[in-house]
C-alpha positions in Angstrom: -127.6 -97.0 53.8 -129.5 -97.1 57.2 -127.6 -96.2 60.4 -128.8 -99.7 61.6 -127.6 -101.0 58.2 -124.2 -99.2 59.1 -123.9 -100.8 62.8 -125.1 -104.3 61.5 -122.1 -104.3 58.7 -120.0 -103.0 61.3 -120.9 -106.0 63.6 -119.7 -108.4 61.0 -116.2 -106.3 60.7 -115.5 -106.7 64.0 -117.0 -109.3 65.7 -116.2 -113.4 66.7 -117.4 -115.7 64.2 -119.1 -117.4 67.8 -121.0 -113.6 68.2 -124.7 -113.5 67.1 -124.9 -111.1 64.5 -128.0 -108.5 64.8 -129.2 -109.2 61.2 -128.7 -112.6 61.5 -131.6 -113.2 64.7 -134.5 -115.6 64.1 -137.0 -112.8 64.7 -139.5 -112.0 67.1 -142.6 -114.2 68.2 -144.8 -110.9 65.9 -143.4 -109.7 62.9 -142.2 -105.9 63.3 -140.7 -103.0 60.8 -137.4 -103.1 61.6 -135.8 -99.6 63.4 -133.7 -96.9 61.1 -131.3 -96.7 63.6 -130.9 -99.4 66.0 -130.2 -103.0 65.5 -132.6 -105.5 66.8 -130.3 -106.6 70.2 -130.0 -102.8 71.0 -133.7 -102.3 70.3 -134.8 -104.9 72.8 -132.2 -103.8 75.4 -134.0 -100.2 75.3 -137.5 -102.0 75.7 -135.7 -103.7 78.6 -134.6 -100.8 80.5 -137.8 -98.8 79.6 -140.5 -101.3 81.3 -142.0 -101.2 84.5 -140.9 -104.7 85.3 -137.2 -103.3 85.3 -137.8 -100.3 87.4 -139.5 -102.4 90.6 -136.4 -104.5 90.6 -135.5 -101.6 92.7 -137.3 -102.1 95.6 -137.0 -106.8 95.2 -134.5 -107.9 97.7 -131.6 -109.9 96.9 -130.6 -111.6 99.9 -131.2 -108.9 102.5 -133.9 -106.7 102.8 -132.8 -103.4 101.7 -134.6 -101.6 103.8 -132.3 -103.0 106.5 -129.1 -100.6 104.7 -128.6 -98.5 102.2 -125.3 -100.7 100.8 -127.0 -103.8 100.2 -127.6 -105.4 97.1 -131.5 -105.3 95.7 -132.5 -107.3 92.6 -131.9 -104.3 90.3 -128.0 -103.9 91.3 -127.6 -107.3 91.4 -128.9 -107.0 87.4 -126.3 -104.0 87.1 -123.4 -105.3 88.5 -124.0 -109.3 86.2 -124.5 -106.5 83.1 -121.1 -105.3 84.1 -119.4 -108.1 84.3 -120.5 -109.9 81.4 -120.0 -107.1 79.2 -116.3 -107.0 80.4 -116.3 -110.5 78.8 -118.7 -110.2 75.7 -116.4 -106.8 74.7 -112.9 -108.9 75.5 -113.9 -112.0 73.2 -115.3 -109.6 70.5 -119.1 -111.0 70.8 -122.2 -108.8 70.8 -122.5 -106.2 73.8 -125.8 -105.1 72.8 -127.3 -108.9 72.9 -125.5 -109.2 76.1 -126.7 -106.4 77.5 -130.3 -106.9 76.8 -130.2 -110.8 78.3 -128.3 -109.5 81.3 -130.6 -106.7 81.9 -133.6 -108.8 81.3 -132.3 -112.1 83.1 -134.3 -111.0 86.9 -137.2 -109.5 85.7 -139.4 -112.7 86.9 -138.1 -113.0 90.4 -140.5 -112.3 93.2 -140.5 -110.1 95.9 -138.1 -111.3 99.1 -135.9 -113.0 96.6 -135.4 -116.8 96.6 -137.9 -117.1 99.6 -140.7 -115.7 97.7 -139.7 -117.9 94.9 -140.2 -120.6 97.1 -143.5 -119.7 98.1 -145.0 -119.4 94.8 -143.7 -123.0 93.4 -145.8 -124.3 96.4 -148.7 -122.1 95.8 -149.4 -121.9 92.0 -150.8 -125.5 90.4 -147.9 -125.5 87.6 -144.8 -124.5 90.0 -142.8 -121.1 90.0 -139.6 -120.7 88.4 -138.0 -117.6 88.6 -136.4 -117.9 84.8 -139.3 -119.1 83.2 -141.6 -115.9 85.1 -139.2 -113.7 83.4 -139.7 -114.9 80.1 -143.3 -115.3 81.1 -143.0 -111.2 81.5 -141.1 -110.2 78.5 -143.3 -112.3 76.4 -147.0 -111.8 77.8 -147.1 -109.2 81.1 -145.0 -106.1 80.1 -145.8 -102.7 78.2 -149.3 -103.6 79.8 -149.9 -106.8 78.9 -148.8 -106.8 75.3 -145.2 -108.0 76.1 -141.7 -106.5 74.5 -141.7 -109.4 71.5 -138.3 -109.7 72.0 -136.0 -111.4 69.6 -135.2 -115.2 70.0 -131.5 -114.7 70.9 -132.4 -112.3 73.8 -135.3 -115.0 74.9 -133.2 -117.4 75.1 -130.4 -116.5 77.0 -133.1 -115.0 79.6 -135.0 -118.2 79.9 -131.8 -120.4 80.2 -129.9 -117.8 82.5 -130.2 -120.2 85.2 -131.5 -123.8 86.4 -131.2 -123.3 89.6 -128.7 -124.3 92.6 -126.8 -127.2 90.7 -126.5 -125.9 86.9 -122.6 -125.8 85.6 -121.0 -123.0 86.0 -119.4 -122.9 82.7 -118.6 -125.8 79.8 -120.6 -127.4 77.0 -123.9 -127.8 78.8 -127.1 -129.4 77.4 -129.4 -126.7 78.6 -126.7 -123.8 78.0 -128.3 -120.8 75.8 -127.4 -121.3 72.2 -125.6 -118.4 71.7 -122.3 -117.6 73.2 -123.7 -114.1 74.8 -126.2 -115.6 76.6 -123.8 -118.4 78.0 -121.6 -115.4 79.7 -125.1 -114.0 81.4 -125.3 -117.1 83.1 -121.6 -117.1 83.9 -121.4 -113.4 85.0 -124.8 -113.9 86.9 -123.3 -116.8 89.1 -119.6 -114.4 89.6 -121.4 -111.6 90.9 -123.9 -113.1 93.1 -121.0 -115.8 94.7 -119.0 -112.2 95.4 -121.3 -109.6 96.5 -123.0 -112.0 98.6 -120.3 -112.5 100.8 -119.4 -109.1 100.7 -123.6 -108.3 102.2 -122.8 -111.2 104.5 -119.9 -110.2 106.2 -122.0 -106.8 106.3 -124.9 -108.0 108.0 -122.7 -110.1 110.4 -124.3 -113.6 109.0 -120.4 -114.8 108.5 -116.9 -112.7 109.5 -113.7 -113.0 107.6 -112.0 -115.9 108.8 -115.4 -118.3 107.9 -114.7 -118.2 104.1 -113.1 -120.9 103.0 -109.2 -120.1 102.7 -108.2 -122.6 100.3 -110.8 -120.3 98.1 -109.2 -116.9 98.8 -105.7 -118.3 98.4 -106.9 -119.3 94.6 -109.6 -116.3 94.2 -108.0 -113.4 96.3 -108.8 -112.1 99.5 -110.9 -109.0 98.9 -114.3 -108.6 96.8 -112.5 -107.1 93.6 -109.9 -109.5 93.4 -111.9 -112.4 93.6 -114.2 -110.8 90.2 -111.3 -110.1 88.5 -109.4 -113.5 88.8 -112.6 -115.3 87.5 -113.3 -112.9 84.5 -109.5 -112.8 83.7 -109.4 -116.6 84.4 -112.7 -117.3 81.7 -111.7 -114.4 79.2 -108.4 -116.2 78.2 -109.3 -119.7 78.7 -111.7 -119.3 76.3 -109.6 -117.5 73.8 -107.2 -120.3 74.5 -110.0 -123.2 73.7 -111.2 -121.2 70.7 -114.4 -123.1 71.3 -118.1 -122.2 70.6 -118.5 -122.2 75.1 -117.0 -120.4 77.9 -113.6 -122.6 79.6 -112.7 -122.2 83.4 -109.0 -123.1 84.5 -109.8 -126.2 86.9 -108.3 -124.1 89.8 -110.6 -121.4 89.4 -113.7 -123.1 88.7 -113.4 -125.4 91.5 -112.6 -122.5 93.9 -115.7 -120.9 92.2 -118.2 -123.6 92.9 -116.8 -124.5 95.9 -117.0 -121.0 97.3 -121.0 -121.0 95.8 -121.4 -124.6 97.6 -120.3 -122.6 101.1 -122.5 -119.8 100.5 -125.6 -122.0 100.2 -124.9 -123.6 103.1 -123.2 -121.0 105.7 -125.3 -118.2 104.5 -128.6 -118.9 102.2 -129.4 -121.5 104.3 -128.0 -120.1 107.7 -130.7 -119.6 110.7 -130.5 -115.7 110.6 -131.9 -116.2 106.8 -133.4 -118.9 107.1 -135.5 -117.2 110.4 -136.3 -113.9 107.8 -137.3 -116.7 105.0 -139.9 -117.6 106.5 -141.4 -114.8 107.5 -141.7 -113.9 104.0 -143.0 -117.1 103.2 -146.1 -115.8 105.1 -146.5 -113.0 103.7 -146.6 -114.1 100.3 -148.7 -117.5 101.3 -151.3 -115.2 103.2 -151.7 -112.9 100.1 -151.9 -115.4 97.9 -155.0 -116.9 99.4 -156.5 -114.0 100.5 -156.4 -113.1 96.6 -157.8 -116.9 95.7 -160.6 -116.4 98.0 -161.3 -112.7 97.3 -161.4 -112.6 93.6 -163.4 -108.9 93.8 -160.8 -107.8 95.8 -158.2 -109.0 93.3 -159.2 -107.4 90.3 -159.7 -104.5 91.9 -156.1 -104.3 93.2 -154.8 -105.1 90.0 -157.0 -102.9 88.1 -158.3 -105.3 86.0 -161.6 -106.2 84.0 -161.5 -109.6 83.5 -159.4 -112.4 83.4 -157.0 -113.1 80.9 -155.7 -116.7 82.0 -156.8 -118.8 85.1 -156.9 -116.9 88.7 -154.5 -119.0 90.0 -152.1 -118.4 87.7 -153.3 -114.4 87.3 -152.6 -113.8 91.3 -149.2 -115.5 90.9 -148.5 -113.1 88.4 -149.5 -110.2 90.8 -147.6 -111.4 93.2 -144.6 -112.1 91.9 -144.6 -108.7 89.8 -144.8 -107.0 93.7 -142.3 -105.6 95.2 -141.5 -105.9 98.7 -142.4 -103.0 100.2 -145.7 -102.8 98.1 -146.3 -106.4 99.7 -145.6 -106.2 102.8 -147.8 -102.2 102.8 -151.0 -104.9 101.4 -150.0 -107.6 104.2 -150.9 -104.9 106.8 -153.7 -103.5 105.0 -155.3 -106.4 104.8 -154.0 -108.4 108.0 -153.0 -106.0 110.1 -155.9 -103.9 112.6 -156.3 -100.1 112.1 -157.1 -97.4 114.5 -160.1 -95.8 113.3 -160.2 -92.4 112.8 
C-alpha cells in the first residue's frame, strides 16, 4: 500500500462523515498521476505555498501600508493568521486540515495591491469588473507556475472562489452561495474572525480609533482584548456546531450578532473613516494612472511583463499585471513612469 493510500484510509478512520475525504475529490480541471505520498488536498496546499502568487502577498497591504510599521498586518499574515484559525476549527470538528489548509492559504492570492482600494480601482477600470475572489481563482487556475496554473482540485477551488461575497455575505448558517464542503465554509468564517480582530487591533495602532470607540455592548459579549475576542468566536462556532450536528457552521445568536455588529462598526469607523479613506484614494491613482498608461502603451506593457504576445484581451492582460503587483513594485513603476528624474 501507498503512503498516500495509508493517509487516505486513515482520513476515513478518523474524520466527520461532513469532512471531504481526499480520495473522494471530483478531480482537477487536467487529469494528473496521482502522488505516492501525498493526498490530493495536501498536494495542492504545497503548490499553494510554493507559487509566486503566495510569496508577493508579502509585500500587498491589508489595511495599512506596511511600510508605515513593522506590526501591521499585510495580505500574507492576514492569510496566516485565517489558516490558523480555521484549522483550530477544521482539527476540533474532525474535518480535513489539509483541504483547509490549502483554501485558506489560497483564499487572497487574487487581491490587488493597496488592498480593498486597489480592488476598487480595478472593478472600475477592467470592461468585465474586478473581484478579488474570482482573481484568485482566476490565478490558481490560468496565471500561476507561469501561466499554466496549479490545476487544483474542485474542493480546494471552491472554497477559494466562494471564500467571500463581499461586505454583506453571512457570517455563518446554511447560505445559498456557501462552499459545498464544510472546510471551505470555516475559510470563510475564520477569514471574517481574523480580519474583524486584527483590524481593530492595527486601528487602535495607527490611532484611526482608541479604546473607548469600540462598541462596548461588543466587548462585554466578545471580550475586551484581541485574544479573547478570537477565542470566544471559535469556542462559540466549534461547539455550536457539534451541538447542531448539521452539514454548516452554527453561531450562538449572542455571538454572532456581536460579530457582525462589531464588522458593521469597522466598516464604518475605520474602512470607511477619512484617514483611510484620504490614503484610498491616493492609491486609487496610482493604480488608475498605471492602468492607462499600460492601455495606451501596449510596447511598454509587454515589455514590463516580459511577454511575447497576448494570451487574452489587453484589457484584461494589464488587469492581471496589475493586480498580481505588489505595492511597493507599484508605486517604484508609478515614479518611474510619472515621476521626473535628475539626469545623470
Amino acid at each position: 500500500m501507498l503512503i498516500r493510500e495509508k493517509l487516505e484510509k486513515l482520513e476515513h478512520d478518523k474524520l466527520s462523515p461532513h469532512a471531504a475525504f481526499s480520495d473522494q475529490s471530483k478531480g482537477r480541471q487536467r487529469p494528473e498521476q496521482p502522488c505516492d505520498i501525498r493526498p490530493a488536498f495536501q498536494r495542492d496546499r504545497d503548490r499553494i505555498v510554493h507559487s509566486k502568487p503566495f510569496r508577493r502577498l508579502k509585500h500587498k497591504t491589508q489595511v495599512f501600508l506596511a511600510a508605515a510599521g513593522d506590526h501591521y498586518r499585510t495580505r500574507l499574515t492576514h492569510t496566516i493568521e485565517v489558516n490558523q484559525i480555521a484549522r483550530t476549527i477544521a482539527l476540533s470538528l474532525s474535518l480535513n486540515e489539509s483541504l483547509t489548509d490549502a483554501i485558506a492559504l489560497g483564499h487572497d492570492l487574487g487581491h490587488t495591491p493597496f488592498g480593498h482600494s486597489g480592488e476598487t480601482a480595478l472593478n472600475q477600470l477592467c470592461p468585465a469588473g474586478f473581484r478579488h475572489w474570482e482573481q484568485s481563482l482566476r490565478v490558481v487556475d490560468i496565471l500561476a507556475n507561469d501561466g499554466k496554473g496549479l490545476n487544483l482540485t474542485y474542493e480546494v477551488r471552491d472554497g477559494i472562489v466562494k471564500h467571500s461575497k463581499g461586505k454583506d455575505h453571512p457570517f455563518v448558517g446554511q447560505n445559498q452561495d456557501a462552499p459545498e464542503t464544510m472546510e471551505g465554509k470555516i475559510v470563510r468564517a475564520a477569514d471574517i474572525i481574523a480580519y474583524v480582530n486584527h483590524d481593530v487591533e492595527d486601528a487602535l495602532r495607527a490611532g484611526v480609533i482608541s479604546k473607548k470607540d469600540i462598541p462596548q455592548d461588543c466587548l462585554e459579549i466578545l471580550g475586551e482584548r484581541h485574544s479573547e475576542r478570537i477565542n470566544t468566536m471559535v469556542t462559540d462556532i466549534i461547539y455550536r456546531t457539534m451541538e447542531s450536528q448539521n452539514p454548516w457552521l452554527s453561531m450562538s445568536e449572542p455571538v454572532k450578532n456581536a460579530t457582525e455588529r462589531l464588522r458593521e462598526w469597522l466598516f464604518s469607523e475605520v474602512y470607511e473613516s477619512p484617514m483611510i479613506r484620504e490614503e484610498s484614494q491616493k492609491a486609487v491613482k496610482v493604480v488608475t494612472d498605471l492602468f492607462e498608461y499600460l492601455i495606451d502603451h501596449p510596447d511598454q506593457f509587454m515589455r514590463l511583463a516580459e511577454k511575447k504576445e497576448l494570451r487574452f484581451s489587453l484589457e484584461q492582460e494589464v488587469c492581471d499585471f496589475i493586480a498580481g503587483m505588489t505595492d511597493r513594485y507599484a508605486l517604484s513603476l508609478f515614479q518611474q513612469l510619472f515621476m521626473p528624474r535628475p539626469w545623470d
